[in-house]
N, C-alpha and C positions, 0 to 999 in steps of 0.2 A: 128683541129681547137681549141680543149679543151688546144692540150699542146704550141699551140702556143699563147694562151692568159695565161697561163698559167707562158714560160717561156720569152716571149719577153721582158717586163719589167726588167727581169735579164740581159739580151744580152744589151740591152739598157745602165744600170748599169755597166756594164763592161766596154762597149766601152769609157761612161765619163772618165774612170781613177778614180773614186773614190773606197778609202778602197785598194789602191794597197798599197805594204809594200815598204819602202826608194829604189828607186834604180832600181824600177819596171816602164818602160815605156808602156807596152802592157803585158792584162793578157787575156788568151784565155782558156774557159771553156768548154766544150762538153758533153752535157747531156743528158743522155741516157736513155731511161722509156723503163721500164720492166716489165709485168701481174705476179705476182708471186698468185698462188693458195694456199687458206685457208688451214692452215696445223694444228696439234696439235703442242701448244705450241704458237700460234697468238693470240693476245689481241683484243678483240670486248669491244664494250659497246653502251649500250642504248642513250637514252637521258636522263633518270633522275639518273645519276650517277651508274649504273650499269655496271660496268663494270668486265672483267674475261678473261679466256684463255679458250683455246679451248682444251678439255679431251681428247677428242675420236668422232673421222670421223668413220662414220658408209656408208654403203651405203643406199638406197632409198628403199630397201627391208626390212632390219634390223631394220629400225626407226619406230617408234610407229605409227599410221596411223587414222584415222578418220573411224566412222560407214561406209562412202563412197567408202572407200579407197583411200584419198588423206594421204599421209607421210608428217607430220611435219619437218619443216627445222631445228630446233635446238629447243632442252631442256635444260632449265633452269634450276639450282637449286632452291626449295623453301627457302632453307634457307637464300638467298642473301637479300628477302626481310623484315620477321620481327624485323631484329635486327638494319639495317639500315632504318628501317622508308621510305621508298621511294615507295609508294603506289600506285604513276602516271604511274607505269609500268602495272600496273594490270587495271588500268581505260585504260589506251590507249589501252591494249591489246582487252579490252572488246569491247571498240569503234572501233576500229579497222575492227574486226570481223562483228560486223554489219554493218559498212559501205561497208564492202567490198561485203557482202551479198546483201546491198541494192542497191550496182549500184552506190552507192553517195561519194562526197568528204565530206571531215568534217576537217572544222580549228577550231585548242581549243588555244584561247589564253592562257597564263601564267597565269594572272588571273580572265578573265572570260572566262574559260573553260566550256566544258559539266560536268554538275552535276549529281551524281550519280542516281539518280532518271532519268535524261533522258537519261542516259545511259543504263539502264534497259528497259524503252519504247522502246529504239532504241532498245534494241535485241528482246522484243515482238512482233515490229513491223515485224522484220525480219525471227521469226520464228524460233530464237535459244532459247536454256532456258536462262532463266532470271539470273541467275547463273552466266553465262559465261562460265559453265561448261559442258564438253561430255564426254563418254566411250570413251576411248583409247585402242588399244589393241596391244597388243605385237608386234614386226615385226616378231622376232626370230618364236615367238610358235605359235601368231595367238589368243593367250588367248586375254581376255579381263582383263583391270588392275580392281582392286577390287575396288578403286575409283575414283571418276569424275576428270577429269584433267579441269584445265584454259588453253582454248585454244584460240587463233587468231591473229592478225596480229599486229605487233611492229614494228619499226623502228630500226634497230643495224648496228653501223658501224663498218668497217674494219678500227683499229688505225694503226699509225704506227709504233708502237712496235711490228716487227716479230722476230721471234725467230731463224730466220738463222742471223738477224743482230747481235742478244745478243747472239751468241756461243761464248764461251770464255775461255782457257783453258792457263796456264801458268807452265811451272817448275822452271826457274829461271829469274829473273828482277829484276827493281827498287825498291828501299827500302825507304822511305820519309827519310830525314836528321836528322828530332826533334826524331822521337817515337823507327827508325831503323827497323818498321814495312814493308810489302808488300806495295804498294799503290793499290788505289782501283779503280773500274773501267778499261772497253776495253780500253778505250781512251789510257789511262796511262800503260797497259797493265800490270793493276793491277792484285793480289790476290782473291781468295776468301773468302769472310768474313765469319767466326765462330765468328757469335754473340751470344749473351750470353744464349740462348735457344737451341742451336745446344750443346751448351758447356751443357745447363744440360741435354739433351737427352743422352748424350755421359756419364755423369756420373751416367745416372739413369741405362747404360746400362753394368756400371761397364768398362768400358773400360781406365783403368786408365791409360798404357799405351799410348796408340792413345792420349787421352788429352795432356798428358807432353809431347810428339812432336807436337801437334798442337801450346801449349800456349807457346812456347820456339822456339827449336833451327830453326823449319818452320814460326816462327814472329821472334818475336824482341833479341832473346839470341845471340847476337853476338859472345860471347868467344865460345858459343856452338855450333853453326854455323861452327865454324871453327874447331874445335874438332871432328865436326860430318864428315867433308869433309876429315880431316885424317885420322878417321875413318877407311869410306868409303876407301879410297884409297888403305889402309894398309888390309885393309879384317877382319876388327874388327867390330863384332856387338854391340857393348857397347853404351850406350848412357848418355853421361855424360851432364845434361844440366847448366846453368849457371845462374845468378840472370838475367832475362827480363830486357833491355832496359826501356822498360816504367816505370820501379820502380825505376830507377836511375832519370826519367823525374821528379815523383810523390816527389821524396828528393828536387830536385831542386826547386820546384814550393812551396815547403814546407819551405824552407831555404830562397826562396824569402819574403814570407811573416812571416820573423825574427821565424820559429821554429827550432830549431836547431837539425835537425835529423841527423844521420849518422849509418851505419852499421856497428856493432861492428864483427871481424873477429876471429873466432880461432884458436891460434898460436900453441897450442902441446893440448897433449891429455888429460892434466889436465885441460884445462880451460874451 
């Protein structure tokens, strides 16, 4: 019932003929829904902008557990919330917790939501600390953690950003026409971007080599591109790379606006 309100309105849209391309009389689509299981590497998120990937699938044994022994479904990083200021995850969590305790529903509008003070009755009334916090104890060891965790019930949805769709891997493709770069993105069946923090991890790690084939003849060094494929062919490890593309872009766009750059070359070993 879900996928047929779901995709009728498309079927419908088909059949009009609208959005076909010059030339198209009948366009037939077939669409097929598939349960794929939460994996590492799938994007969740809250509702107050919380959102993340998933680290690590443990089983129901291993996951930290309640005085009770109910196992929590997922653990949060604390850090996700004081830096972005998003605070409605920790009130919903708390509310949560007590309503679920109490048997009750509970709607918090946008902005006349439960305030923190009755959100706090609400767990007194329930019989949890005021807190919103419990001992949690290890799954692995069975210890108890050294301090009280924020426990209870939140809303998180499955996006759909999964990670079997973003695998992407490439050795040779399209090159953009302006930069003579990779292009970017599955779509385009781009490159991987070395932006400029991968470039100083690279250099803080001393790898000086790996850098000059990253920033050259594996992007934009055309002459070096092809040097490197003779190279290769002939059984020659040398790697001779050539001035980047982009810096012949950087002249152009320089000379556009009247400054007169140009690369001066040297012709014998005096000059």
């Amino acid at each position: 019932r879900y996928l047929e309100s779901r995709y009728d309105e498309r079927i419908d849209r088909v059949k009009r003929g609208d959005e076909l391309p010059p030339g198209v009389n009948k366009l037939v689509k077939v669409y097929i829904a598939m349960k794929r299981k939460l994996q590492i590497g799938d994007k969740m998120a809250g509702r107050h902008g919380n959102k993340g990937v998933v680290a690590m699938v443990l089983p129901d044994e291993d996951m930290p557990y309640l005085p009770d022994g109910t196992p929590v479904d997922i653990v949060l990083n604390p850090l996700g919330v004081p830096s972005r200021m998003n605070v409605g995850q920790i009130l919903e969590t708390h509310l949560g917790w007590a309503a679920k305790t109490l048997g009750i529903y509970v709607a918090t509008p946008v902005f006349e939501g439960a305030k923190e003070g009755e959100i706090k009755d609400m767990l007194k009334k329930a019989g949890l600390p005021g807190t919103g916090q419990i001992t949690l104890c290890d799954g692995r060891t069975g210890e108890p953690f050294k301090r009280p965790v924020t426990v209870g019930y939140m809303y998180m949805l499955k996006l759909h950003h999964l990670v079997d769709d973003k695998m992407h891997a490439r050795s040779i493709g399209p090159y953009s026409l302006v930069t003579q770069q990779p292009l970017g993105g599955k779509a385009q069946f781009g490159g991987q971007r070395l932006g400029e923090m991968e470039v100083w991890a690279l250099e803080a790690y001393g790898a000086a080599y790996t850098l000059q084939e990253f920033l050259t003849v594996k992007s934009d060094d055309v002459t070096g591109r092809t040097r490197m494929y003779e190279a290769i062919v002939k059984g020659d490890a040398t790697l001779e790379p050539g001035v980047p593309e982009s810096f012949h872009v950087l002249i152009k766009e320089l000379q556009s606006l009247a400054l007169d750059v140009e690369l001066l070359e040297k012709k014998g070993k005096g000059e």
